[in-house]
C-alpha positions, 0 to 999 in steps of 0.5 A: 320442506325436504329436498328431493335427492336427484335419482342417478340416471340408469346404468348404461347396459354395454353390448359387444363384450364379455358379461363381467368385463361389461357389467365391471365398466357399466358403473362408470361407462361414461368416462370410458371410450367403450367402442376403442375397449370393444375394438381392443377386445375383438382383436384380442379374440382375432390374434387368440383364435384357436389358442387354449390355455391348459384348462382348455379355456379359449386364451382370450379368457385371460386378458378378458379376466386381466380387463375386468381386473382393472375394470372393477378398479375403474381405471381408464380406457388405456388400462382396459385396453392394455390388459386385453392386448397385452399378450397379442404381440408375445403369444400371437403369430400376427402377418408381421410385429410391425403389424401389431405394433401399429393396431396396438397404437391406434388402439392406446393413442401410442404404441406404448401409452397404455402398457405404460400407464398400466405399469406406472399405476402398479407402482403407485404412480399418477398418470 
């Protein structure tokens, strides 16, 4: 008598965010905090507004690609996020540097938490 094999449950399909990002996290949703990474990415597109790269991409597309980087690498939900701000306080002109600082901190728990997990992880450190 062979015993059935459990069937994995269907991947969650994640609404509010770029289709590679999403189709890059679906495999894992469930370990991630997708409302804070959808939160994360509709401020990158906020502070990116109107700014293009030289391709004449919208900039977002950079943070977008650099998140969808560590997606597929199926890092945390503070790598996520830390990809899709990171340029928001150096390449943004925000009512204040305070300002970015604050909303960045809510978004990774701690102003500094995700750019510092994403740093110590390049460098092969467990976070």
């Amino acid at each position: 008598m062979a015993l059935a094999t459990p069937t994995p449950g269907p991947t969650p399909t994640i609404r509010g965010l770029p289709r590679p990002l999403a189709r890059a996290m679906e495999a894992y949703a469930d370990r991630l905090d997708v409302d804070k990474i959808r939160e994360a990415y509709e401020a990158a597109v906020e502070a990116h507004a109107g700014q293009r790269r030289a391709s004449g991409e919208e900039y977002v597309s950079h943070t977008v690609e650099v998140a969808t980087i560590l997606a597929t690498l199926r890092l945390d939900s503070a790598s996520i996020i830390a990809g899709l701000i990171h340029d928001t306080v150096e390449d943004t002109v925000p009512t204040s540097h305070g300002s970015w600082r604050a909303r960045r901190g809510s978004l990774t728990g701690s102003t500094e938490e995700g750019s510092d997990a994403m740093v110590a992880r390049s460098h092969g450190v467990a976070v």
